[in-house]
mmCIF file of the N, C-alpha and C atoms, coordinates in Angstrom:
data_MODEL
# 
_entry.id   MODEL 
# 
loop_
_atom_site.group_PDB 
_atom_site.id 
_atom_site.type_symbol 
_atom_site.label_atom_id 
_atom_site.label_alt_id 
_atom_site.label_comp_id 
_atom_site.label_asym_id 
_atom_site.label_entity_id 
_atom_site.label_seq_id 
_atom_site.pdbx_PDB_ins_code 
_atom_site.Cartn_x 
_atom_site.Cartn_y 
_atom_site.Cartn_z 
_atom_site.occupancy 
_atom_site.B_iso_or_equiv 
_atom_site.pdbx_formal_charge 
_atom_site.auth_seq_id 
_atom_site.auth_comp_id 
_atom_site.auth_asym_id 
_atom_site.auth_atom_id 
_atom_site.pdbx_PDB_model_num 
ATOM 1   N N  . UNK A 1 1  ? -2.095  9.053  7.726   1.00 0.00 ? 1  UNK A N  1 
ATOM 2   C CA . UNK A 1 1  ? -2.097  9.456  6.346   1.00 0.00 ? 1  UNK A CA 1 
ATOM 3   C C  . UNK A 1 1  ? -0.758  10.061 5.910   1.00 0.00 ? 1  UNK A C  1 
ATOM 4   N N  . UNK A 1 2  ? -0.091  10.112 7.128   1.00 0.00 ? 2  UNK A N  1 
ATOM 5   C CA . UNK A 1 2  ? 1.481   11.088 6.494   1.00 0.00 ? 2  UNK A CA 1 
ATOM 6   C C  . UNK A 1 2  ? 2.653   9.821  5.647   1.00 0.00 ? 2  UNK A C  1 
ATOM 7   N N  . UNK A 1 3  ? 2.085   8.296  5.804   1.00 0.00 ? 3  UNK A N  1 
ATOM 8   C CA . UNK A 1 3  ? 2.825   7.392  5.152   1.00 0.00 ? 3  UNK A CA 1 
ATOM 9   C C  . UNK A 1 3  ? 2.287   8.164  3.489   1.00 0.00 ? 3  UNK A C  1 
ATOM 10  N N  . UNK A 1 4  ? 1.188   7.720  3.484   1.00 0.00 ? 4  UNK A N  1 
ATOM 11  C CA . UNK A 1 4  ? 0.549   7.963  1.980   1.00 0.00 ? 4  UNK A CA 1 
ATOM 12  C C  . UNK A 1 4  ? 0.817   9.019  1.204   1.00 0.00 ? 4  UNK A C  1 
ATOM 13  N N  . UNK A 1 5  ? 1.207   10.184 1.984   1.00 0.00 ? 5  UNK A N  1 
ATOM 14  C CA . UNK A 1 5  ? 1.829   11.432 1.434   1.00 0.00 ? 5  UNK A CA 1 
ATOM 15  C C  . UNK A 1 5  ? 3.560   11.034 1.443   1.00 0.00 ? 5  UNK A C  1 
ATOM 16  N N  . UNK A 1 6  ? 4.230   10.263 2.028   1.00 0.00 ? 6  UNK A N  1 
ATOM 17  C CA . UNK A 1 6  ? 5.700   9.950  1.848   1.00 0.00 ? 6  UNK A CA 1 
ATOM 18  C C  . UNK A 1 6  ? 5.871   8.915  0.606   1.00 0.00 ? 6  UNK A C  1 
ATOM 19  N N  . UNK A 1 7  ? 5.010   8.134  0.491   1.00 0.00 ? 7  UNK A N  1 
ATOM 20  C CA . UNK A 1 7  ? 4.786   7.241  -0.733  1.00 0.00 ? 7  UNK A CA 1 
ATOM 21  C C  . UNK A 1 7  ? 4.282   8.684  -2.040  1.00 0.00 ? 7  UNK A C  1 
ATOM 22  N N  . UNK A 1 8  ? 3.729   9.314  -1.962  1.00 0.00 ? 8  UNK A N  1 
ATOM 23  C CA . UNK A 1 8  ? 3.126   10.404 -2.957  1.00 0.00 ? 8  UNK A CA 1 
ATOM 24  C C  . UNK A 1 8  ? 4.265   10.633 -3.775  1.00 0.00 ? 8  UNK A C  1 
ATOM 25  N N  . UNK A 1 9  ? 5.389   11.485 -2.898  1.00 0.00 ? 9  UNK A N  1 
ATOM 26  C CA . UNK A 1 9  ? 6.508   12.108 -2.776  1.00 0.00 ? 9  UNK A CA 1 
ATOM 27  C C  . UNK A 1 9  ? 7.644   10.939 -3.095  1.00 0.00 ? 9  UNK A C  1 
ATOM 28  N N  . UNK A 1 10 ? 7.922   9.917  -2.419  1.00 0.00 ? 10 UNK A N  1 
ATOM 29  C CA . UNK A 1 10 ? 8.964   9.168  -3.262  1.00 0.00 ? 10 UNK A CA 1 
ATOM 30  C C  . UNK A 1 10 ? 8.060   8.676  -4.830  1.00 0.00 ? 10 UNK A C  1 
ATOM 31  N N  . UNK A 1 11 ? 7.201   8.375  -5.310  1.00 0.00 ? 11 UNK A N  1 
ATOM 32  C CA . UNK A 1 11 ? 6.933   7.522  -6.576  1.00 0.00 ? 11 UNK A CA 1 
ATOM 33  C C  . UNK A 1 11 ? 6.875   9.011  -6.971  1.00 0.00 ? 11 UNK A C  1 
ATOM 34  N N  . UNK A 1 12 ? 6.777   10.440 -6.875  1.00 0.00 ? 12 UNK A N  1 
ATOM 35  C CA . UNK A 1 12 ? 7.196   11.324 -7.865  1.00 0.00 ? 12 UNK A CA 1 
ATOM 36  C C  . UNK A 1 12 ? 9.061   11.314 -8.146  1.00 0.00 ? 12 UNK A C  1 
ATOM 37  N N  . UNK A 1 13 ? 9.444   11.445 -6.880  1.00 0.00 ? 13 UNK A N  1 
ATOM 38  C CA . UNK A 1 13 ? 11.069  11.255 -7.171  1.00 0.00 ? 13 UNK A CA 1 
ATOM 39  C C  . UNK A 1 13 ? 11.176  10.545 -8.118  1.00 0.00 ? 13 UNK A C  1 
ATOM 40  N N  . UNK A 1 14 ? 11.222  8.880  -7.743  1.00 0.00 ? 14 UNK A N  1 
ATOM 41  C CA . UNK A 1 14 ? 11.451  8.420  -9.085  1.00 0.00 ? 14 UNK A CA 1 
ATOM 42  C C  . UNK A 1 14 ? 10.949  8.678  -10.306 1.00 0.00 ? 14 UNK A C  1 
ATOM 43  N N  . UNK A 1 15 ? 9.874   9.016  -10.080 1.00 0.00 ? 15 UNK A N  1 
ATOM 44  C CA . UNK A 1 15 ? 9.198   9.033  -11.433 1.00 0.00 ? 15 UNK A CA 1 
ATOM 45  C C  . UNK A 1 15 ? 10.398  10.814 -12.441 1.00 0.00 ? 15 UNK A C  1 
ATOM 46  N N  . UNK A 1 16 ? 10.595  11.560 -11.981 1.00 0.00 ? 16 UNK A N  1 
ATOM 47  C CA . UNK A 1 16 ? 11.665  12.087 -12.206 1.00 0.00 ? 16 UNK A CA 1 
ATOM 48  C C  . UNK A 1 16 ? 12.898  11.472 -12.903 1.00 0.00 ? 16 UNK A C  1 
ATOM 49  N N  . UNK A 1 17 ? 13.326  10.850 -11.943 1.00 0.00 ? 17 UNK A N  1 
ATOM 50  C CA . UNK A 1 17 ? 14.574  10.251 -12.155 1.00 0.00 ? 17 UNK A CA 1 
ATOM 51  C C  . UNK A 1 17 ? 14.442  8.992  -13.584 1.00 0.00 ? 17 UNK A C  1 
ATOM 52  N N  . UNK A 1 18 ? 13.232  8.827  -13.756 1.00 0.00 ? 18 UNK A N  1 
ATOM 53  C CA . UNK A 1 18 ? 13.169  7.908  -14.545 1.00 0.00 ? 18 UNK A CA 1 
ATOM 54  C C  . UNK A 1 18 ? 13.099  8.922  -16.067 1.00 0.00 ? 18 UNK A C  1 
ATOM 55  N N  . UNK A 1 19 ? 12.230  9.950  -16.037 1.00 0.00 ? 19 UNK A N  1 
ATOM 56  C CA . UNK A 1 19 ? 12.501  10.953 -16.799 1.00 0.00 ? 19 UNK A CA 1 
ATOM 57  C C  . UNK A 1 19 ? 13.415  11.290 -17.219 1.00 0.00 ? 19 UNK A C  1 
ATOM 58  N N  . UNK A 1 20 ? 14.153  11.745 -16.862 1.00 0.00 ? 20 UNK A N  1 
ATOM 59  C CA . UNK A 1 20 ? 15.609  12.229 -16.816 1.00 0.00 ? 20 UNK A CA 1 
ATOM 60  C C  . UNK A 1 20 ? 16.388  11.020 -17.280 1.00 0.00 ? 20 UNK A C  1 
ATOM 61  N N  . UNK A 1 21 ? 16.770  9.621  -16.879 1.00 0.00 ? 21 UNK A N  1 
ATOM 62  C CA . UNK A 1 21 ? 17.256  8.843  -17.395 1.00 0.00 ? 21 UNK A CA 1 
ATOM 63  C C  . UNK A 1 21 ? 16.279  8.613  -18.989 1.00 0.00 ? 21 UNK A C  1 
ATOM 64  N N  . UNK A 1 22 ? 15.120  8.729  -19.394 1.00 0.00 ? 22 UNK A N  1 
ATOM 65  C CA . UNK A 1 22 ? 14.774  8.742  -20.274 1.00 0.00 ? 22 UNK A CA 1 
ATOM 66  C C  . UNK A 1 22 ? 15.279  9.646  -21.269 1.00 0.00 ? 22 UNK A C  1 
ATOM 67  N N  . UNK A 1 23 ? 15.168  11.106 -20.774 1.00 0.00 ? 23 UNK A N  1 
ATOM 68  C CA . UNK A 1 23 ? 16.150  12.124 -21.462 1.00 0.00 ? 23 UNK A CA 1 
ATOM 69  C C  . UNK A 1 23 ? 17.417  11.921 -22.019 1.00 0.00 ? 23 UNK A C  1 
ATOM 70  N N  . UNK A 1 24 ? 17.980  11.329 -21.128 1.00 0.00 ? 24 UNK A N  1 
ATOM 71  C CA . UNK A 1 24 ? 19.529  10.956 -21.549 1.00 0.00 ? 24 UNK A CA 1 
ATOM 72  C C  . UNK A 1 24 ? 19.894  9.901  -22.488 1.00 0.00 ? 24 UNK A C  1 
ATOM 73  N N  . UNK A 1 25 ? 19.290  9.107  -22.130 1.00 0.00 ? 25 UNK A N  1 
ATOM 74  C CA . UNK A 1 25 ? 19.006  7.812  -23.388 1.00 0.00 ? 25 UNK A CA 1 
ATOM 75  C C  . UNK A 1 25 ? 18.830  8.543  -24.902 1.00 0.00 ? 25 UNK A C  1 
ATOM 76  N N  . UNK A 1 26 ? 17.737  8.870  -24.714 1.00 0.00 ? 26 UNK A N  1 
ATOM 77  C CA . UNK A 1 26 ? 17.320  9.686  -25.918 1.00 0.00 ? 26 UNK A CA 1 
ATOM 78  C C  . UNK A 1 26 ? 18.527  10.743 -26.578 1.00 0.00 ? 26 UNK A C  1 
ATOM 79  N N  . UNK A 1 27 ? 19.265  11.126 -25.712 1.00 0.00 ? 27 UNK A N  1 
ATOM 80  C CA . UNK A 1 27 ? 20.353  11.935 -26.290 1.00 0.00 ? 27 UNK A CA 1 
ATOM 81  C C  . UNK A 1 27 ? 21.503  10.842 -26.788 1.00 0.00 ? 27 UNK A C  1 
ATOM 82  N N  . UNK A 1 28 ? 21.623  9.830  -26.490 1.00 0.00 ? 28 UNK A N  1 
ATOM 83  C CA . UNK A 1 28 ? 22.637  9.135  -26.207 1.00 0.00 ? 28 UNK A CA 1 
ATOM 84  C C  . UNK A 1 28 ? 22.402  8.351  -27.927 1.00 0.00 ? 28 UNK A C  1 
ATOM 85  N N  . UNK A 1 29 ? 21.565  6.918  -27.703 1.00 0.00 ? 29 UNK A N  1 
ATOM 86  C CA . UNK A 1 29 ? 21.128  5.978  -28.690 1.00 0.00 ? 29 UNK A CA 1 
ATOM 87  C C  . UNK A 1 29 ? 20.321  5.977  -28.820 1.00 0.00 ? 29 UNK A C  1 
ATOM 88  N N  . UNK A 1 30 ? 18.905  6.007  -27.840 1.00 0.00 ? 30 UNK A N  1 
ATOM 89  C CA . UNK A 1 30 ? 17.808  5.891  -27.915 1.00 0.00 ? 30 UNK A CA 1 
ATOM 90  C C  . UNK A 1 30 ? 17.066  4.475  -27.559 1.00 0.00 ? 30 UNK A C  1 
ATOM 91  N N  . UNK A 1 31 ? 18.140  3.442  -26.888 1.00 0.00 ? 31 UNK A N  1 
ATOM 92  C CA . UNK A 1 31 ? 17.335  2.382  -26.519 1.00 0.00 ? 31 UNK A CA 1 
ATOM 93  C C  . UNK A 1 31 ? 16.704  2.929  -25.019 1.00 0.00 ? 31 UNK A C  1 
ATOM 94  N N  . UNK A 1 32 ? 15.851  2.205  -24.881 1.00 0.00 ? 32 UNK A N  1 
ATOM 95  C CA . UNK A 1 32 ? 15.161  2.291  -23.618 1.00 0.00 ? 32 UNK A CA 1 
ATOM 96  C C  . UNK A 1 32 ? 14.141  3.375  -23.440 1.00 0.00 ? 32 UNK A C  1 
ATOM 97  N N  . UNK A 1 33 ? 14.202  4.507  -24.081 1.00 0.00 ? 33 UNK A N  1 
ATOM 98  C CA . UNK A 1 33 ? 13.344  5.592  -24.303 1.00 0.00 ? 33 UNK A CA 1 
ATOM 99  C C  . UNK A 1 33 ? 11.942  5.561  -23.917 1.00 0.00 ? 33 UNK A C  1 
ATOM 100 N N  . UNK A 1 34 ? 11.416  4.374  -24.403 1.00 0.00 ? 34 UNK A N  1 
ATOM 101 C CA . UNK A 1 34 ? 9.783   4.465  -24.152 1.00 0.00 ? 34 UNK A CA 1 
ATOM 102 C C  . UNK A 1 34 ? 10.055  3.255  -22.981 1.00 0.00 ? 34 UNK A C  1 
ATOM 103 N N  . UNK A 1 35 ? 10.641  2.423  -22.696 1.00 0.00 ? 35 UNK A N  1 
ATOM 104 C CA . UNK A 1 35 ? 10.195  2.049  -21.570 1.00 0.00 ? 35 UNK A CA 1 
ATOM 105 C C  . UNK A 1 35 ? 10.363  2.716  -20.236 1.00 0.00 ? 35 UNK A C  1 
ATOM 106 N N  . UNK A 1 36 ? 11.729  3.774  -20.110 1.00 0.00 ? 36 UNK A N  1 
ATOM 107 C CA . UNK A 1 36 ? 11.974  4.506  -19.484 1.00 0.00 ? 36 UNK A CA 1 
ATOM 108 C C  . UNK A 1 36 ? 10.356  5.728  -19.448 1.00 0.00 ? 36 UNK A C  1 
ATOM 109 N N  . UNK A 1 37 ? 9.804   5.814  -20.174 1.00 0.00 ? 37 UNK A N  1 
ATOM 110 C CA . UNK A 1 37 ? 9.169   7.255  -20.542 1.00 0.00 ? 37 UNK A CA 1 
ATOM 111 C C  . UNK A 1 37 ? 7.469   6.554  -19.815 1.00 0.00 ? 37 UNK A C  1 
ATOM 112 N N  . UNK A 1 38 ? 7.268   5.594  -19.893 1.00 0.00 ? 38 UNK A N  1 
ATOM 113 C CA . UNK A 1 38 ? 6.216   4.427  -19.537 1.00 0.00 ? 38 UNK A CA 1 
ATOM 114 C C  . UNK A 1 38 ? 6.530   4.163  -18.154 1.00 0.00 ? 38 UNK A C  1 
ATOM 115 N N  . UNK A 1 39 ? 7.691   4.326  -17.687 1.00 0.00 ? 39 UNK A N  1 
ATOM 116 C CA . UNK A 1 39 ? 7.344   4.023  -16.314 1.00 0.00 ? 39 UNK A CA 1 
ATOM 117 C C  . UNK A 1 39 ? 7.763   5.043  -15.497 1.00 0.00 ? 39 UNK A C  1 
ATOM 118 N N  . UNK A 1 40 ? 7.924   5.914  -16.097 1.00 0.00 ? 40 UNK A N  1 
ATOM 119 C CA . UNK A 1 40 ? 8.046   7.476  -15.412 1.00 0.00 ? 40 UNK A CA 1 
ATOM 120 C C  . UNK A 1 40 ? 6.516   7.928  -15.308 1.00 0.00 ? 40 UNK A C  1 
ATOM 121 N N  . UNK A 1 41 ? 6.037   7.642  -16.637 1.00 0.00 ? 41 UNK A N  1 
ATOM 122 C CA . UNK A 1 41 ? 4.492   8.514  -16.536 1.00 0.00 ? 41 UNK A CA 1 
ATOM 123 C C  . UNK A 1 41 ? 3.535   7.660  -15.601 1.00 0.00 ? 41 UNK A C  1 
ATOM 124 N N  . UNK A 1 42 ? 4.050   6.331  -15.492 1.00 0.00 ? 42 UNK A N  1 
ATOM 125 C CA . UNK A 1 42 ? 3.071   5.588  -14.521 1.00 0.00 ? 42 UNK A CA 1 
ATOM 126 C C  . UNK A 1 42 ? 3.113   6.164  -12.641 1.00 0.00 ? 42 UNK A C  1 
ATOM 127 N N  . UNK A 1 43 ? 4.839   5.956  -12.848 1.00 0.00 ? 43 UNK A N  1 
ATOM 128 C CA . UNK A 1 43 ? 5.287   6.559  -11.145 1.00 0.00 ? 43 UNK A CA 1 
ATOM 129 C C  . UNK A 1 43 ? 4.368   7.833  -11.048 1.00 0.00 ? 43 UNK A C  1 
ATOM 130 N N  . UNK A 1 44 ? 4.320   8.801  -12.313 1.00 0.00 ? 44 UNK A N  1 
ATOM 131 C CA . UNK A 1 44 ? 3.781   10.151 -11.667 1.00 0.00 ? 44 UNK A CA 1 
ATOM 132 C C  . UNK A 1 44 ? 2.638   9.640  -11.457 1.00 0.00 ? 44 UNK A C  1 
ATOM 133 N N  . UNK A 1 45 ? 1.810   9.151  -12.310 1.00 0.00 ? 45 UNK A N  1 
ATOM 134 C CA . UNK A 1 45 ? 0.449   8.896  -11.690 1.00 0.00 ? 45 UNK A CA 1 
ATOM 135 C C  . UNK A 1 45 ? -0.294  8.413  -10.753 1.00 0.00 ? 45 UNK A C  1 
ATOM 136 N N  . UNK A 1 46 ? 0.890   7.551  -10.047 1.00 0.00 ? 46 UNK A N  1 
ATOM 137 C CA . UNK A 1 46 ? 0.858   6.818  -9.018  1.00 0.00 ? 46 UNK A CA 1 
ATOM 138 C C  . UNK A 1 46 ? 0.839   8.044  -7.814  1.00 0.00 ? 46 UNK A C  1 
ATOM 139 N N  . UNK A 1 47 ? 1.465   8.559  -7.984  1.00 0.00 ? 47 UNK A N  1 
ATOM 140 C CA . UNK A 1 47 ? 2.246   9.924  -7.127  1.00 0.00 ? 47 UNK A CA 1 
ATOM 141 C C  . UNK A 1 47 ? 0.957   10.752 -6.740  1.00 0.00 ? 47 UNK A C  1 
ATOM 142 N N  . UNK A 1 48 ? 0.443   10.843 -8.136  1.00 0.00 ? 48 UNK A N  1 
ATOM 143 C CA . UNK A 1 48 ? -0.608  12.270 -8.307  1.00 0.00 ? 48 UNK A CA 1 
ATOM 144 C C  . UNK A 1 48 ? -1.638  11.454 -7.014  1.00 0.00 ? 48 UNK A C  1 
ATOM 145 N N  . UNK A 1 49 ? -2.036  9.812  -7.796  1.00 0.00 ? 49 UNK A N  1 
ATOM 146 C CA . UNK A 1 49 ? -3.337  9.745  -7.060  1.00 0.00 ? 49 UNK A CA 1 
ATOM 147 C C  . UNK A 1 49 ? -3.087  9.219  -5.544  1.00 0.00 ? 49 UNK A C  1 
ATOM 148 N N  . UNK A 1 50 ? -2.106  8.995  -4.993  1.00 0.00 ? 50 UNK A N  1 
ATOM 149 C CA . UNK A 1 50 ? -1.548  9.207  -3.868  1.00 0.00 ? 50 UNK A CA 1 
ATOM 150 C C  . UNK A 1 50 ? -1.501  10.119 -2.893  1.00 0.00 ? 50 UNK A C  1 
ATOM 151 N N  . UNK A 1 51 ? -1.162  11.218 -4.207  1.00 0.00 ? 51 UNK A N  1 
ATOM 152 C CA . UNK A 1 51 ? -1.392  12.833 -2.993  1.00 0.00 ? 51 UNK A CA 1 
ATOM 153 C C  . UNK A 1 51 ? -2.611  13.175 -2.509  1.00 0.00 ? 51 UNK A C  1 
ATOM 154 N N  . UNK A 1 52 ? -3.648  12.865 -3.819  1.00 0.00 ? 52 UNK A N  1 
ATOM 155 C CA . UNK A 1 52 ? -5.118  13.187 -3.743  1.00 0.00 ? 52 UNK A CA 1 
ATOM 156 C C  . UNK A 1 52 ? -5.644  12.520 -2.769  1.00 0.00 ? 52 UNK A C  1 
ATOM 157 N N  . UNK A 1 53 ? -5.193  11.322 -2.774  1.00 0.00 ? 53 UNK A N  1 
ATOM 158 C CA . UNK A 1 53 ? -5.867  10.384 -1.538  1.00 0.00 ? 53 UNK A CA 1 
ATOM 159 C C  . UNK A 1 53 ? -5.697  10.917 -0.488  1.00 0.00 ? 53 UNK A C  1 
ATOM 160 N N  . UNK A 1 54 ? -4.648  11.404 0.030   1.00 0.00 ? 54 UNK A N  1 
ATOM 161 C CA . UNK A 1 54 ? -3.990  12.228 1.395   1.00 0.00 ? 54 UNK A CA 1 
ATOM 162 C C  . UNK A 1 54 ? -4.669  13.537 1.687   1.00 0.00 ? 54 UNK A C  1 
ATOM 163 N N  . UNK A 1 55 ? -4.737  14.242 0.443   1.00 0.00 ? 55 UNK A N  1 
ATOM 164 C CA . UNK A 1 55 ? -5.207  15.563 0.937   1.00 0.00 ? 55 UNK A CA 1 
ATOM 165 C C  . UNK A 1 55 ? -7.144  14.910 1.014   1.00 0.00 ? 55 UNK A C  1 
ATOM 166 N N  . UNK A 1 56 ? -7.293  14.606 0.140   1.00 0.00 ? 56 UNK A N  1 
ATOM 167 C CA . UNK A 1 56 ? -8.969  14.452 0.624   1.00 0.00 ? 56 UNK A CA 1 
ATOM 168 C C  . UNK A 1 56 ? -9.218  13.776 1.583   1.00 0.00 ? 56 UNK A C  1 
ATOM 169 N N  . UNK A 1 57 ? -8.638  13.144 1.814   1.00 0.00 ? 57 UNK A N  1 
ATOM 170 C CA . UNK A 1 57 ? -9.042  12.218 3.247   1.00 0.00 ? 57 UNK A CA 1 
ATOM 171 C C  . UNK A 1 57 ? -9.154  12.783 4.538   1.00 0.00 ? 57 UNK A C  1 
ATOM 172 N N  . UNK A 1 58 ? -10.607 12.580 5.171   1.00 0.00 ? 58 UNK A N  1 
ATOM 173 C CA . UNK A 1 58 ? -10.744 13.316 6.563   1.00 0.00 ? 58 UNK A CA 1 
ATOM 174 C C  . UNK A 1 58 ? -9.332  13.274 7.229   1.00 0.00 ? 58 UNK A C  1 
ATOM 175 N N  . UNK A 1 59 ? -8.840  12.290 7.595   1.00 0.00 ? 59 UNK A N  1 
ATOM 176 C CA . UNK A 1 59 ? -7.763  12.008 8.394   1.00 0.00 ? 59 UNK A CA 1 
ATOM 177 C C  . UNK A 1 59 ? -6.829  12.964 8.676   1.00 0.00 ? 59 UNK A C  1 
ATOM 178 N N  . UNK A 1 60 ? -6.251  13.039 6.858   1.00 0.00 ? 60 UNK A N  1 
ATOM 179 C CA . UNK A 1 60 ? -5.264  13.537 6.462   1.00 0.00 ? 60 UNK A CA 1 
ATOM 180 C C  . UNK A 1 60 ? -4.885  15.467 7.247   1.00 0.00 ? 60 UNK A C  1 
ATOM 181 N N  . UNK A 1 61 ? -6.483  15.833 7.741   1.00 0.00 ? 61 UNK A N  1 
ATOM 182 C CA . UNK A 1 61 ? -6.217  17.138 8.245   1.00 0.00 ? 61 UNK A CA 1 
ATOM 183 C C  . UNK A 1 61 ? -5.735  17.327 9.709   1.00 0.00 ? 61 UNK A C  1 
ATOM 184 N N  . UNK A 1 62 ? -5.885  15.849 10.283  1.00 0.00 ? 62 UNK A N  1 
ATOM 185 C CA . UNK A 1 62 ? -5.206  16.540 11.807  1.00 0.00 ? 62 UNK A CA 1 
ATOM 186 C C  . UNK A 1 62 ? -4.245  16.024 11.837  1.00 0.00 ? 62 UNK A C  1 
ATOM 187 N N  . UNK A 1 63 ? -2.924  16.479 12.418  1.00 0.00 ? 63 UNK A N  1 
ATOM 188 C CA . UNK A 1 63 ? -1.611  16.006 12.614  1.00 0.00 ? 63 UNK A CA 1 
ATOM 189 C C  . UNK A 1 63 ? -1.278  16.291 13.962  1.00 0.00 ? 63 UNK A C  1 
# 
């Protein structure tokens, strides 16, 4: 289960980084904004239900 928690943790990174490049856009011209902002909020969610999977999972408690 410690892959599924390293996958958790990178699709939040990006999902960050995609943020942040969304931010900047938005300061800049404003193209790309919502597609940037759409696939940031997807990475986090991906992230979130990733972690959840890890921590609830019997598995996930012995290392």
């Amino acid at each position: 289960m410690w892959f599924t928690s390293v996958l958790a943790l990178w699709s939040a990174y990006w999902a960050a980084m995609f943020a942040q490049v969304a931010h900047l856009r938005s300061l800049d011209d404003g193209a790309g904004v919502v597609a940037f902002s759409w696939l940031s909020r997807g990475l986090l969610a991906v992230g979130a239900g990733l972690f959840l999977i890890a921590k609830l999972s019997p598995h996930g408690q012995s290392l």
